[in-house]
N, CA, C and O atoms as a Maestro MAE file, in Angstrom:
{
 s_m_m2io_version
 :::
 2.0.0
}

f_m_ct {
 s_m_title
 :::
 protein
 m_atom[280] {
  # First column is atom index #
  i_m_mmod_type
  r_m_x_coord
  r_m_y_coord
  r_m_z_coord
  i_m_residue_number
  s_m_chain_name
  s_m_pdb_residue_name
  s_m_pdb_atom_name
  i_m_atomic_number
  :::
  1 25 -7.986 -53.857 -136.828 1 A "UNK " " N  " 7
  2 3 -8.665 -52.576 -136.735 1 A "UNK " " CA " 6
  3 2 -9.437 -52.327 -138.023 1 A "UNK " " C  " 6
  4 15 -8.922 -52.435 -139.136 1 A "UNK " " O  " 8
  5 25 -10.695 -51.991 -137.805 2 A "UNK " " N  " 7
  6 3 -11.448 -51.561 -139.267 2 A "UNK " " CA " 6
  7 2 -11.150 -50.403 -139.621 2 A "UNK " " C  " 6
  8 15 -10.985 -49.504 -138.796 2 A "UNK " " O  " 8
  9 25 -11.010 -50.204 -141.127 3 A "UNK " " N  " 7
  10 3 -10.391 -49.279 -141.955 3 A "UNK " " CA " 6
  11 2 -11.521 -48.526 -143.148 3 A "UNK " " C  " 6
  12 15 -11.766 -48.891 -144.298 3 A "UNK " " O  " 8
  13 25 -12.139 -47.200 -142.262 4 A "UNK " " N  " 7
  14 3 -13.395 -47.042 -143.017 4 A "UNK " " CA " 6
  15 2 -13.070 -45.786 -144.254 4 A "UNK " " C  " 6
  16 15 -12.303 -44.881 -143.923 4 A "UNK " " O  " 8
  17 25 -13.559 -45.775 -145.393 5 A "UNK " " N  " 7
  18 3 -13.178 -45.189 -146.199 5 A "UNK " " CA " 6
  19 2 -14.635 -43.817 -146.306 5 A "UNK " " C  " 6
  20 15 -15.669 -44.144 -146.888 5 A "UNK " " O  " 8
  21 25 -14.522 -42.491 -145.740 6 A "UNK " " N  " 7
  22 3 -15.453 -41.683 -145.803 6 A "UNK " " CA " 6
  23 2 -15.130 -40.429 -146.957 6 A "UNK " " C  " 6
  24 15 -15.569 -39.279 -146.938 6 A "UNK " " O  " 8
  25 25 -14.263 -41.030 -147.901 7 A "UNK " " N  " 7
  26 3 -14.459 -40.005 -149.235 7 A "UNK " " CA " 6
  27 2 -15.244 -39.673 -150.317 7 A "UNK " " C  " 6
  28 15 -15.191 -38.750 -151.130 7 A "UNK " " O  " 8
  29 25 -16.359 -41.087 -150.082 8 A "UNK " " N  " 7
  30 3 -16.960 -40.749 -151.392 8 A "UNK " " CA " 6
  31 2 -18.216 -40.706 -150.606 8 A "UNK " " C  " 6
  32 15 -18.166 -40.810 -149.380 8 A "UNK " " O  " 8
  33 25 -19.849 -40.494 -151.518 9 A "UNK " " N  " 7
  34 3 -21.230 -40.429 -150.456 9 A "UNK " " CA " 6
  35 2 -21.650 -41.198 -149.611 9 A "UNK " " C  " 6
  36 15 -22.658 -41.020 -148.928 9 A "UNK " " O  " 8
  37 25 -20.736 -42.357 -149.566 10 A "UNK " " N  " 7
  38 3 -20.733 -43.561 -148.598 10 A "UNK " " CA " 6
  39 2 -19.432 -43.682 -148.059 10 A "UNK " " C  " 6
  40 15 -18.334 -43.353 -148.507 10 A "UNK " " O  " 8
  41 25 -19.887 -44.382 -146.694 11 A "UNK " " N  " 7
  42 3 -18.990 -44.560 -145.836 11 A "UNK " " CA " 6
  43 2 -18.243 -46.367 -146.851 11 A "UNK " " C  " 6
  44 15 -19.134 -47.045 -147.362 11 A "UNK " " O  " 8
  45 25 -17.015 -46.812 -146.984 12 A "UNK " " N  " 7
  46 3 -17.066 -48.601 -147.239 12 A "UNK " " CA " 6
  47 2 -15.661 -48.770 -146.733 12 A "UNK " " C  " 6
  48 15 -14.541 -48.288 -146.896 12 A "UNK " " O  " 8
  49 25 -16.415 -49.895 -145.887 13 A "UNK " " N  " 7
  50 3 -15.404 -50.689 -144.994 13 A "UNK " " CA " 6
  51 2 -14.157 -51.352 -145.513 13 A "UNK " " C  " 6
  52 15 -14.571 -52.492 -145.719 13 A "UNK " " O  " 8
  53 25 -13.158 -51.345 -145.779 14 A "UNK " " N  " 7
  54 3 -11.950 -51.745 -146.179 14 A "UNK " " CA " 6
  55 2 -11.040 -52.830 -144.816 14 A "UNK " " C  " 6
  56 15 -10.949 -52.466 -143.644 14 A "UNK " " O  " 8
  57 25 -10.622 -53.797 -145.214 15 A "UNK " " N  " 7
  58 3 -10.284 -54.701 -144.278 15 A "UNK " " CA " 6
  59 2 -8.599 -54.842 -144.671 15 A "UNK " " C  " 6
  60 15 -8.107 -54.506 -145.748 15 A "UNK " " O  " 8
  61 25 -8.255 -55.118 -144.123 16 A "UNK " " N  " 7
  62 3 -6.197 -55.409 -144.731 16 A "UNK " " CA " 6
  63 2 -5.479 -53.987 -144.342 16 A "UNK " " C  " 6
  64 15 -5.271 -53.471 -143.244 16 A "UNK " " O  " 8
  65 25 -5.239 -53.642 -145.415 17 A "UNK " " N  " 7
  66 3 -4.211 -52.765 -145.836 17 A "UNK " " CA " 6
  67 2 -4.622 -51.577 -146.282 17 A "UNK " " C  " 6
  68 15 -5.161 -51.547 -147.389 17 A "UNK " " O  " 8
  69 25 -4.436 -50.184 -145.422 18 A "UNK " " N  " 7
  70 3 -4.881 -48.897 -145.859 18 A "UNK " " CA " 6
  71 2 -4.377 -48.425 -147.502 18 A "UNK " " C  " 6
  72 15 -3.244 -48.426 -147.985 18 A "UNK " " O  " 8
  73 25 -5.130 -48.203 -147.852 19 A "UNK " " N  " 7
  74 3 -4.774 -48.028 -149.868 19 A "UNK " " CA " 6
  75 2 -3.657 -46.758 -149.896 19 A "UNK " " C  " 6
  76 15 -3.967 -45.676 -149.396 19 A "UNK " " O  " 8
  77 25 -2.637 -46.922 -150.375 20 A "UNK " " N  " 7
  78 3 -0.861 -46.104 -150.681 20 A "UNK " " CA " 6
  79 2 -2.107 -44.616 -150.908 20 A "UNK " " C  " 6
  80 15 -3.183 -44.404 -151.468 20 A "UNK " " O  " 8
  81 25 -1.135 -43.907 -150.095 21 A "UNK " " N  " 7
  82 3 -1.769 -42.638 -150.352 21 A "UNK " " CA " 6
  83 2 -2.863 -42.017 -149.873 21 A "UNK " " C  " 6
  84 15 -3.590 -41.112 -150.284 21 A "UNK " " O  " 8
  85 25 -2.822 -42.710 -148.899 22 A "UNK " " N  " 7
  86 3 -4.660 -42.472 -148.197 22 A "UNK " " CA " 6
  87 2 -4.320 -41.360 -146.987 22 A "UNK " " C  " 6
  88 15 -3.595 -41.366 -145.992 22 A "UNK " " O  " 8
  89 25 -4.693 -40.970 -147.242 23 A "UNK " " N  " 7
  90 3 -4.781 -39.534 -145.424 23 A "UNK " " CA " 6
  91 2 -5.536 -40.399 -144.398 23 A "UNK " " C  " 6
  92 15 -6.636 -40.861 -144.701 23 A "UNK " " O  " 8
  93 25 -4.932 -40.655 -143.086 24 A "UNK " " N  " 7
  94 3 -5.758 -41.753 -142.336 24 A "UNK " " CA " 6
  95 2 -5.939 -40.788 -140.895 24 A "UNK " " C  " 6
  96 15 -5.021 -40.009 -140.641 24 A "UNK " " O  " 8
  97 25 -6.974 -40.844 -140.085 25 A "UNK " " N  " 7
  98 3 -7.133 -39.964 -138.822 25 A "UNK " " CA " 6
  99 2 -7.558 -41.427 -137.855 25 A "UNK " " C  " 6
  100 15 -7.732 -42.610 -138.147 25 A "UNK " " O  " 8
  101 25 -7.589 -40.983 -137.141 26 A "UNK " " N  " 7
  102 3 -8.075 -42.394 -135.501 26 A "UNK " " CA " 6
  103 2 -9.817 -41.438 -135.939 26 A "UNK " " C  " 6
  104 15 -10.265 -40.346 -136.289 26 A "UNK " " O  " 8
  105 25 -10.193 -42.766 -135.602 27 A "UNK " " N  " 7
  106 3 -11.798 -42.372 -135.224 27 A "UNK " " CA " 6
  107 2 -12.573 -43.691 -134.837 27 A "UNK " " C  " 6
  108 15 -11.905 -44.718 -134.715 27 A "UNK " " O  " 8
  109 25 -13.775 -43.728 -134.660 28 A "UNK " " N  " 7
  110 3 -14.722 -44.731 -133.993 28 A "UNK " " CA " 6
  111 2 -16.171 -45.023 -134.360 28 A "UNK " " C  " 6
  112 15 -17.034 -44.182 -134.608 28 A "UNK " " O  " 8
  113 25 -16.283 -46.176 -134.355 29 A "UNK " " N  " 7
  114 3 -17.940 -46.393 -134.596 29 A "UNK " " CA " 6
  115 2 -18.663 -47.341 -133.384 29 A "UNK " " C  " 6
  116 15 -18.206 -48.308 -132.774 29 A "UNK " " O  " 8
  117 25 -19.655 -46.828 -133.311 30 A "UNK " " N  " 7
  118 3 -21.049 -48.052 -132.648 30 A "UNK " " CA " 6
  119 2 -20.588 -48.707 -132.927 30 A "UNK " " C  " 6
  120 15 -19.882 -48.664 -133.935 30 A "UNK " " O  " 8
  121 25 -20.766 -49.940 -131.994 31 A "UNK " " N  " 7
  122 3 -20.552 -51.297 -131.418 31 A "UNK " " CA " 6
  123 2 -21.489 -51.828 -130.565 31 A "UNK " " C  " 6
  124 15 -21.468 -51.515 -129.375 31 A "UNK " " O  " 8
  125 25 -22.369 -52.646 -131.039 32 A "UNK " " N  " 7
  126 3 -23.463 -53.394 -129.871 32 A "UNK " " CA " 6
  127 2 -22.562 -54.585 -129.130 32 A "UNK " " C  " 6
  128 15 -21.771 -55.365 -129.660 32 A "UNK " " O  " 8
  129 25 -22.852 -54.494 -128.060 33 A "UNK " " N  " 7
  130 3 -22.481 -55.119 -126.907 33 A "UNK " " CA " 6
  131 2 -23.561 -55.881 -125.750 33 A "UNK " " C  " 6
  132 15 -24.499 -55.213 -125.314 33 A "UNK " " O  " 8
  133 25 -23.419 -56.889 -125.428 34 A "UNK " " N  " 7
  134 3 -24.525 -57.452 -124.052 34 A "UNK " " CA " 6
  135 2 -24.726 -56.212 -123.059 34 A "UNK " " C  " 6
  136 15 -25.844 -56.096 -122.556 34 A "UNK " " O  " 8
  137 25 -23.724 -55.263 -122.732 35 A "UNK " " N  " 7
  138 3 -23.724 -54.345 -122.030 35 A "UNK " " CA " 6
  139 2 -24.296 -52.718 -122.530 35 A "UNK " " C  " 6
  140 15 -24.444 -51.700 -121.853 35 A "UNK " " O  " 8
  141 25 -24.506 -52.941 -123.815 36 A "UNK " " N  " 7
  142 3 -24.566 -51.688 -124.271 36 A "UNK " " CA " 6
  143 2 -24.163 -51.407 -125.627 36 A "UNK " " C  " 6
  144 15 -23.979 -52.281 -126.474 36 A "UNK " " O  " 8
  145 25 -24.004 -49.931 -125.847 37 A "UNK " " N  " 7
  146 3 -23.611 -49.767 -127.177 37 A "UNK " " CA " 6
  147 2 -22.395 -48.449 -126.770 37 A "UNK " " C  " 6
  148 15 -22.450 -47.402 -126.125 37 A "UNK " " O  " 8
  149 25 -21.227 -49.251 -127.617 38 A "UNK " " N  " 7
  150 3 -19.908 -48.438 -126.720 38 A "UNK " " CA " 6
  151 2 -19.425 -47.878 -128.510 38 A "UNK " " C  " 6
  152 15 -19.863 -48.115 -129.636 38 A "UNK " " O  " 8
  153 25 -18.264 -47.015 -127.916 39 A "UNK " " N  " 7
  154 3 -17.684 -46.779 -129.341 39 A "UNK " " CA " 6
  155 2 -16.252 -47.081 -129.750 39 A "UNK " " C  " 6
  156 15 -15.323 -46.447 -129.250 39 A "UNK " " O  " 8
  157 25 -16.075 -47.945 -130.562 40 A "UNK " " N  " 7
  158 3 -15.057 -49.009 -131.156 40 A "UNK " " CA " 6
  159 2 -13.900 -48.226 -131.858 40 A "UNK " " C  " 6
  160 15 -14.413 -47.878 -132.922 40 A "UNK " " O  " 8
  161 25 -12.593 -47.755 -131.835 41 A "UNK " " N  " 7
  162 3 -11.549 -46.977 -132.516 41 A "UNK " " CA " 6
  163 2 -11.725 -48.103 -133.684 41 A "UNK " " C  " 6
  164 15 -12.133 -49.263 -133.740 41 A "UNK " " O  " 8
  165 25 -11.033 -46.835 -134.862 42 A "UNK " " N  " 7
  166 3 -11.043 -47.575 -136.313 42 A "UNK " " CA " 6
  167 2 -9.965 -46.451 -137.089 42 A "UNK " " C  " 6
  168 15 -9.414 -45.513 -136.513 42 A "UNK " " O  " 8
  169 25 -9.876 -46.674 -137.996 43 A "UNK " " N  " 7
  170 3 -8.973 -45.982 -138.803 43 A "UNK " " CA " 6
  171 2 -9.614 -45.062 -139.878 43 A "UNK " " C  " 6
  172 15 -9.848 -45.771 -140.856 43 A "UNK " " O  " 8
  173 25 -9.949 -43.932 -140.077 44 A "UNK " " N  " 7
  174 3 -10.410 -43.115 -141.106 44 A "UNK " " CA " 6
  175 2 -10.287 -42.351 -142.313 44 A "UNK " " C  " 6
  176 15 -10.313 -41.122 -142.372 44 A "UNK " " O  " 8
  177 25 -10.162 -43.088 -143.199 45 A "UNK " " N  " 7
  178 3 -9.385 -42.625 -144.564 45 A "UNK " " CA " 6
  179 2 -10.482 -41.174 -144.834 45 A "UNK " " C  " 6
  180 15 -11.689 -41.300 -145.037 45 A "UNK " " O  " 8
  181 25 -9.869 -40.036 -144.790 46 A "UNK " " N  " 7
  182 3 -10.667 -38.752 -145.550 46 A "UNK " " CA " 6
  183 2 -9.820 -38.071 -146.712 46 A "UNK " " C  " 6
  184 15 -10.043 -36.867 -146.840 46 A "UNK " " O  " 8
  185 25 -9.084 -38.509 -147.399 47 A "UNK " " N  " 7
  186 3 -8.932 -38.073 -148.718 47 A "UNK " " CA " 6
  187 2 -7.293 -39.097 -149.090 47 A "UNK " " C  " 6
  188 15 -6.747 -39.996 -148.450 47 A "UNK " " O  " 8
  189 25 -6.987 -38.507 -150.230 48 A "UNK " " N  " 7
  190 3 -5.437 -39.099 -150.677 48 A "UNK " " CA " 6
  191 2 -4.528 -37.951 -151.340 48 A "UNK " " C  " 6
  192 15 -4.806 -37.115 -152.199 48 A "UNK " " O  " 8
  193 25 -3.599 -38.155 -150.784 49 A "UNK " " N  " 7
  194 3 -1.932 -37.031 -150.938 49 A "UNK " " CA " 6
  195 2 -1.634 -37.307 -152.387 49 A "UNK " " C  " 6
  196 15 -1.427 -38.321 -153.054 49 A "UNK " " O  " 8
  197 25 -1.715 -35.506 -152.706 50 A "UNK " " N  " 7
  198 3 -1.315 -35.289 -153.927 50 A "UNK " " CA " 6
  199 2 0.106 -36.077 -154.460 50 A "UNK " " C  " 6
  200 15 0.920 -36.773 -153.853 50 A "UNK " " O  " 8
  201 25 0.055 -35.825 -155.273 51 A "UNK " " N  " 7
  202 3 2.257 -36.031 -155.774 51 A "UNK " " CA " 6
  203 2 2.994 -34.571 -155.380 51 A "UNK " " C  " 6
  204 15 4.156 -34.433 -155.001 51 A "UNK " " O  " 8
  205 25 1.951 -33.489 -155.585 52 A "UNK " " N  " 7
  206 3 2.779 -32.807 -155.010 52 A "UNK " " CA " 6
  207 2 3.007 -32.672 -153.203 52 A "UNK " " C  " 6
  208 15 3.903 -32.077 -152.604 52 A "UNK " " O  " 8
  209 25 2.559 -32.976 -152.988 53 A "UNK " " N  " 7
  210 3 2.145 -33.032 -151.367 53 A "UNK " " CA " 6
  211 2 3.468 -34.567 -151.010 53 A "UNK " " C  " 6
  212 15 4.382 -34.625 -150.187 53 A "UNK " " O  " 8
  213 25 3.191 -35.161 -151.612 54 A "UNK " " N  " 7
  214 3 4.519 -36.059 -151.222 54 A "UNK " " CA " 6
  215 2 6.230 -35.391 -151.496 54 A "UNK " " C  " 6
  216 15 7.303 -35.552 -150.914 54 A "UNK " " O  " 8
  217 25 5.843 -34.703 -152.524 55 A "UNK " " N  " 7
  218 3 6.928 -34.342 -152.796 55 A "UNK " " CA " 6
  219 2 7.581 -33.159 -151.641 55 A "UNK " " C  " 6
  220 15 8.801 -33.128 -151.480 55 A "UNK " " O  " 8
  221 25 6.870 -32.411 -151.033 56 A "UNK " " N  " 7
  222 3 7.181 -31.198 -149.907 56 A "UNK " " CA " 6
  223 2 7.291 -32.078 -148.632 56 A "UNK " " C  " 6
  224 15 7.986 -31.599 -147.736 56 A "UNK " " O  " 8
  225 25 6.686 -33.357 -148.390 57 A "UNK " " N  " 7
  226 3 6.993 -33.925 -147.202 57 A "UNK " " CA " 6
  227 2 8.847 -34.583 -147.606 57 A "UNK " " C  " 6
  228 15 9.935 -34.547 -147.032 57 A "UNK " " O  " 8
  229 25 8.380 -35.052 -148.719 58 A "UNK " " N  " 7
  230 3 10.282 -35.978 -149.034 58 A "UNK " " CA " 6
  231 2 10.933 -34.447 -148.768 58 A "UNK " " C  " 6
  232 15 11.568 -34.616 -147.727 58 A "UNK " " O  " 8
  233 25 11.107 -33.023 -149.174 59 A "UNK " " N  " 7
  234 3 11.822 -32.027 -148.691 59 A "UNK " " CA " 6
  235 2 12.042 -31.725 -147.462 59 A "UNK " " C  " 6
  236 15 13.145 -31.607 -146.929 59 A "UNK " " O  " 8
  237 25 11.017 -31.595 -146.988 60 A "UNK " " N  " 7
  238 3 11.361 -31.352 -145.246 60 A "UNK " " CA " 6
  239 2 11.819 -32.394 -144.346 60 A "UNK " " C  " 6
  240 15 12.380 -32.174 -143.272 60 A "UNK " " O  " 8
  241 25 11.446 -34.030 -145.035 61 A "UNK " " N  " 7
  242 3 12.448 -34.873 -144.242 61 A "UNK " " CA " 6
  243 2 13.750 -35.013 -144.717 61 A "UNK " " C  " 6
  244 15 14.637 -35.114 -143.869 61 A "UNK " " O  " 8
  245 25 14.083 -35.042 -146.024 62 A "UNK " " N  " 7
  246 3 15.933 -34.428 -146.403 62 A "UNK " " CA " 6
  247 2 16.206 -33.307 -145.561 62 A "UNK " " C  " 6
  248 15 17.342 -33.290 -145.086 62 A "UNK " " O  " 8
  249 25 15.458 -32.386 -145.268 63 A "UNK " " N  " 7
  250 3 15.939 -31.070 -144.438 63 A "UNK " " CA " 6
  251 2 15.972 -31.630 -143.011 63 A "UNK " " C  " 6
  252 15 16.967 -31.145 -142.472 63 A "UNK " " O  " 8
  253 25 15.420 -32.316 -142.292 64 A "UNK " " N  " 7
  254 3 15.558 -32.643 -140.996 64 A "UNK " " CA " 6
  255 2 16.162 -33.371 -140.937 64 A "UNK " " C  " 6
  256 15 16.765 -33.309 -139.866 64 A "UNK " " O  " 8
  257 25 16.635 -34.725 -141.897 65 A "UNK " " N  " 7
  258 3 17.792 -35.464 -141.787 65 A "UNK " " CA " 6
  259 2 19.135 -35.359 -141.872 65 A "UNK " " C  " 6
  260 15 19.965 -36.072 -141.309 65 A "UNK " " O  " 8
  261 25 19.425 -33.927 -143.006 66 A "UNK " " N  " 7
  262 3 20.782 -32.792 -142.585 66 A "UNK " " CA " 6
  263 2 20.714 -32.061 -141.993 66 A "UNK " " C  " 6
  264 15 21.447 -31.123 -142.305 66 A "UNK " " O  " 8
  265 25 19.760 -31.836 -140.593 67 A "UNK " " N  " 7
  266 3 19.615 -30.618 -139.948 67 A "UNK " " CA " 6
  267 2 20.059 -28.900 -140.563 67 A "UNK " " C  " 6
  268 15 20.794 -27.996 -140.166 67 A "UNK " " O  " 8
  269 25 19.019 -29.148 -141.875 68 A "UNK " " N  " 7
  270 3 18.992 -27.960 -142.576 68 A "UNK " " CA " 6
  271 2 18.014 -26.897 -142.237 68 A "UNK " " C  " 6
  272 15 16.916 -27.327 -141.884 68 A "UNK " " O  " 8
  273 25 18.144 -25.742 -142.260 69 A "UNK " " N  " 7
  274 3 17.318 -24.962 -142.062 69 A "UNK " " CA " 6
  275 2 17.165 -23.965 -143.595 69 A "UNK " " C  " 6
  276 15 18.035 -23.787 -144.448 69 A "UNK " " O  " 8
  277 25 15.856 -23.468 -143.565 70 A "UNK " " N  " 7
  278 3 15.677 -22.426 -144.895 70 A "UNK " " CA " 6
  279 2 15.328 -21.129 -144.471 70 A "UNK " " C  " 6
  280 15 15.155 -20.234 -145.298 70 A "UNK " " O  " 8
  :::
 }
 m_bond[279] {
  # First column is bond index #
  i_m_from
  i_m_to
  i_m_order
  :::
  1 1 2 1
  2 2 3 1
  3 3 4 2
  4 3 5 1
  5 5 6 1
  6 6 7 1
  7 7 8 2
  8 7 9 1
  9 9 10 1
  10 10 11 1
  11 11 12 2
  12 11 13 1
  13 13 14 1
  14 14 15 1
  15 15 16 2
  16 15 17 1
  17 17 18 1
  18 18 19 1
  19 19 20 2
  20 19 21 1
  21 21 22 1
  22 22 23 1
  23 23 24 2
  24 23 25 1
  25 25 26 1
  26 26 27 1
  27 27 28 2
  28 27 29 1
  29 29 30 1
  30 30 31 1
  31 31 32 2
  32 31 33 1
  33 33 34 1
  34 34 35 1
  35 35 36 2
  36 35 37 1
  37 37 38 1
  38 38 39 1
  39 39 40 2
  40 39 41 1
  41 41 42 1
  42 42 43 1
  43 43 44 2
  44 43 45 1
  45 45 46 1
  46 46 47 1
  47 47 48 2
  48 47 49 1
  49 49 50 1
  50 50 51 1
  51 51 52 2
  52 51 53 1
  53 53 54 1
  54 54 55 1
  55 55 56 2
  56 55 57 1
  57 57 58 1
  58 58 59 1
  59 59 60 2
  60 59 61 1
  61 61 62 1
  62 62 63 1
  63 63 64 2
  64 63 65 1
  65 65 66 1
  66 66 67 1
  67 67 68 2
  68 67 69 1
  69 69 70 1
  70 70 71 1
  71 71 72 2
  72 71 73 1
  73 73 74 1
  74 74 75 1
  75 75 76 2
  76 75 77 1
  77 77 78 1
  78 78 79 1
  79 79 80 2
  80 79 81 1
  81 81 82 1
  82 82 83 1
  83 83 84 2
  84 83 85 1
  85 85 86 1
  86 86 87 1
  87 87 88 2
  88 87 89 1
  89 89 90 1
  90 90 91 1
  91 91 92 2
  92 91 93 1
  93 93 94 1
  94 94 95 1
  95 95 96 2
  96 95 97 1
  97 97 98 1
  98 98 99 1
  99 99 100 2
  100 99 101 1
  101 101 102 1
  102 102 103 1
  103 103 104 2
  104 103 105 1
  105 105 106 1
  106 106 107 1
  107 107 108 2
  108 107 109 1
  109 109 110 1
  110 110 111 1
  111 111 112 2
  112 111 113 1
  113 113 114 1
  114 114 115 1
  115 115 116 2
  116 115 117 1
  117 117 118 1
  118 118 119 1
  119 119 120 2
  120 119 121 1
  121 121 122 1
  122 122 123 1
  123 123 124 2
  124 123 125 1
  125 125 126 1
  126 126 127 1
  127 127 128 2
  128 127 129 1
  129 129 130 1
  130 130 131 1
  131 131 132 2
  132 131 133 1
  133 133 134 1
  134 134 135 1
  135 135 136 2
  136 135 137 1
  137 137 138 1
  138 138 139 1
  139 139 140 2
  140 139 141 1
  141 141 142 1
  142 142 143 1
  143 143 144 2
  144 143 145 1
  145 145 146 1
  146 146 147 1
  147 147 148 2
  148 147 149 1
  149 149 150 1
  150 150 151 1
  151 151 152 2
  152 151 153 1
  153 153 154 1
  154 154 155 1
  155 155 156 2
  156 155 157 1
  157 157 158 1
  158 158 159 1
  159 159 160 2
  160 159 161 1
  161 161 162 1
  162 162 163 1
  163 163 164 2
  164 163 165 1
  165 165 166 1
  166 166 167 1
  167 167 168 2
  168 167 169 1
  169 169 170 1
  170 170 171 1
  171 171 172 2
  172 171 173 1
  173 173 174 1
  174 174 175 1
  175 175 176 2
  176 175 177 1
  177 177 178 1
  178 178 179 1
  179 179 180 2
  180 179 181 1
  181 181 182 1
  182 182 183 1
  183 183 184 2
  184 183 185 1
  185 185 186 1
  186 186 187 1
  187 187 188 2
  188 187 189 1
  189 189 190 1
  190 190 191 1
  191 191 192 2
  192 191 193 1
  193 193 194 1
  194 194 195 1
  195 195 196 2
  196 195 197 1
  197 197 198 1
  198 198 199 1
  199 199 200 2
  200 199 201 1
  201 201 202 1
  202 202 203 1
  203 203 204 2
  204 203 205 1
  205 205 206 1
  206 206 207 1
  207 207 208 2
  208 207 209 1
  209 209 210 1
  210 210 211 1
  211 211 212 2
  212 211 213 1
  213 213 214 1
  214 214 215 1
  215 215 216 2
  216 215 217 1
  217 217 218 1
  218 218 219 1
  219 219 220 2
  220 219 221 1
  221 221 222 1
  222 222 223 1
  223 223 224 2
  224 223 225 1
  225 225 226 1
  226 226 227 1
  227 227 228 2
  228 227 229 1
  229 229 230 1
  230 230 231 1
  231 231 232 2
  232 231 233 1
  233 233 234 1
  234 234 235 1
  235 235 236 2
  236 235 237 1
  237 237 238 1
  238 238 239 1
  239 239 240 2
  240 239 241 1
  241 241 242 1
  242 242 243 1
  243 243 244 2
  244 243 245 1
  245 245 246 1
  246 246 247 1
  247 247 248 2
  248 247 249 1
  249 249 250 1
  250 250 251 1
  251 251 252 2
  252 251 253 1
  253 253 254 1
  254 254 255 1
  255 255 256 2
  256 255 257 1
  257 257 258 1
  258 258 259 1
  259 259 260 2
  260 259 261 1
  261 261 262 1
  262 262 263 1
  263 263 264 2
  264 263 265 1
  265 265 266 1
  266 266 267 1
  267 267 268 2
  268 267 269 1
  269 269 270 1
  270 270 271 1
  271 271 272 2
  272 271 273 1
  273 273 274 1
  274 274 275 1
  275 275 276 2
  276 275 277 1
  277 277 278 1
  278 278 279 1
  279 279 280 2
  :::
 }
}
């Protein structure tokens, strides 16, 4: 699956491994085809998770893994 990076004034194609920390959404691009021009799913990096933002997700999964409530 292509792994397109749209954070900075350009779109750049990344191949492998989505970069640690990347915010990723489903999305799609043009694709020429003998039949046409269809649209291809891809992976869409639009920004990267704070430290603090990791840190409130690690809380709420300790809280759902002791079925804690606040």
């Amino acid at each position: 699956t292509r792994i397109i990076d749209v954070t900075g004034k350009e779109a750049k194609t990344i191949k492998g491994i989505v970069p640690p920390r990347s915010v990723v959404i489903p999305g799609t691009y043009p694709k020429e085809f003998p039949a046409g021009t269809f649209q291809v799913q891809c992976a869409l990096i639009i920004g990267k998770r704070s430290e603090s933002q990791d840190l409130k997700v690690s809380l709420n999964n300790a809280l759902r893994d002791y079925n804690l409530s606040v």
